[in-house]
N, C-alpha and C positions, 0 to 999 in steps of 0.2 A: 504493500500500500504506500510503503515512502514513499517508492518512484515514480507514482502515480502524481501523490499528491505533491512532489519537487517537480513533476514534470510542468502540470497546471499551473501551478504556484510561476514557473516563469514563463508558460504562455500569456497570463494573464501580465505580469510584468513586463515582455516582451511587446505585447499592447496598450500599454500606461495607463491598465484598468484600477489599477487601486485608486480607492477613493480618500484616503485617508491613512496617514501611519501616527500613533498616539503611543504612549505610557499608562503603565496603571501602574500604583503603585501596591503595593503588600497589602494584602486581606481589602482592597476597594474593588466596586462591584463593576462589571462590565455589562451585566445586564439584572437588572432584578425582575422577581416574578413579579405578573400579571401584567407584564410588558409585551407589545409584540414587534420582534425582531428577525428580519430576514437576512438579512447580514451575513456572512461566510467573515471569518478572521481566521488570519494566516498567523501563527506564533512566531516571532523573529528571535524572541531569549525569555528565559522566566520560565511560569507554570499555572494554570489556572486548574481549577475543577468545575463540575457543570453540577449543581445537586439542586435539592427538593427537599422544603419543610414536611415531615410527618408528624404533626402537634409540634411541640416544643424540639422534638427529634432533628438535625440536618443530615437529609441521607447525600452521601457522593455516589454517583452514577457515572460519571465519566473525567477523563482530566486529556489536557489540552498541553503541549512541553514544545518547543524548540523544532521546528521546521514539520508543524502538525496544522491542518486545521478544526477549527472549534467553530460551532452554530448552535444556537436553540432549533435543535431541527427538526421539532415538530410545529415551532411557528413559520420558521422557514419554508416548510412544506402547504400550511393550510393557512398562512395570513393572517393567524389568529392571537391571542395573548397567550403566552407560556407559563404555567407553573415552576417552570425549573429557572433556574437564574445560573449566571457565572460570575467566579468570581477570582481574583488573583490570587494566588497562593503565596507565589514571590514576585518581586518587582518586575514586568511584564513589558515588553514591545510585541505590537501587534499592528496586522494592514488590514485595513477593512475593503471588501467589495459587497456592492449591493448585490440581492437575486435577480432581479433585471441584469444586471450587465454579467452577470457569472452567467447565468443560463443562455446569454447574447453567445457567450465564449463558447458555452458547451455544444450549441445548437450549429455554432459556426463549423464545425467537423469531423466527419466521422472519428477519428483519432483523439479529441477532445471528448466527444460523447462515451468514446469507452473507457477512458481514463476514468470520467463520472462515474461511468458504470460500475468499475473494478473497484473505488474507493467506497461506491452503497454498500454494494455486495459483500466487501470484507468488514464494514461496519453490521451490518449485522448478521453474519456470521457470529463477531466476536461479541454482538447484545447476545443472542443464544446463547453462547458459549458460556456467556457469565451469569447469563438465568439460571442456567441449568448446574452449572457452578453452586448459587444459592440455595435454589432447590432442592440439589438433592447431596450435596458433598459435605464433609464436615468442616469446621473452621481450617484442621492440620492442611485438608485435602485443597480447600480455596487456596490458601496461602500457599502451596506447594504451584497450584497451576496456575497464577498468578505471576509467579518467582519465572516460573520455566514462560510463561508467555510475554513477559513484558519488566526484566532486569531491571533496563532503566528507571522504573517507578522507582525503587528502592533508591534510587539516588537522588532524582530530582524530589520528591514528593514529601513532607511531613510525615511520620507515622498516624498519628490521630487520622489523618486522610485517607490514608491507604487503609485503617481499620474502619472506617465507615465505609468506603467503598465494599471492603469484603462481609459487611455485614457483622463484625465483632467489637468488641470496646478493646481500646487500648490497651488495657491490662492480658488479654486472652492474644492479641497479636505479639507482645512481648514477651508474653511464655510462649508461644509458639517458637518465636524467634530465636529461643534459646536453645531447644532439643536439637 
């Protein structure tokens, strides 16, 4: 999916489609819920996550790192206001493109449209993957195929983050960490 998403990332540069390059600084929101945002952002450095209030609860669902792109993409997709918000984890650059001009891009050729294609496809592949992850694995088991699918996290990421992403507190990822 990198290649995909480094290939686009400079077609769309190669066309001086970015609309925008900004900073976010540490824990400030890129988008909060019940906002709606069609937006595609490209990650230049930094780390955001994409999560959802459950009552008082914040769940992570997804995280956005250094040469990645991040959307609310299911306002992205229906135009609508998102529950889920983003937010920076650490001090963050990012390029924005509108959905008008990204899907101008994608529509413009077939070799642009598969790129799209390839980067849905393997996103959710890897939503299943993590559903089923939840569903049915134990915390050892998440955090093992977590580790084996995606190293990086453990570098870029807070622990507190990575244990809400997998569904555990804090304390049960750090005993995990230590066997």
């Amino acid at each position: 999916m990198t290649n995909a998403i480094q290939q686009l990332s400079e077609a769309i540069e190669r066309q001086g489609l970015w609309e925008r390059q900004f900073t976010l600084n540490r824990n400030e929101y890129l988008k909060s819920p019940e906002r709606t945002d069609t937006n595609i952002y490209y990650v230049l450095s930094g780390s955001l996550r994409v999560a959802v209030l459950d009552g008082a609860e914040e769940l992570t669902i997804r995280f956005g790192y250094k040469d990645s792109f991040i959307a609310l993409l299911d306002s992205f997709f229906t135009g609508r206001p998102s529950e889920f918000y983003i937010q920076a984890i650490k001090k963050s650059e990012l390029k924005a493109i509108s959905k008008a001009s990204f899907m101008a891009l994608v529509h413009e050729s077939a070799e642009n449209l598969r790129l799209w294609q390839t980067i849905l496809e393997l996103l959710i592949i890897q939503q299943m993957e993590r559903e089923q992850d939840i569903l049915t694995s134990s915390p050892l088991e998440r955090y093992k195929r977590v580790l084996a699918r995606s190293p990086q996290l453990f570098q870029e990421i807070p622990h507190k983050y990575i244990a809400s992403y997998l569904r555990m507190t804090p304390e049960t990822l750090s005993r995990i960490k230590k066997t």
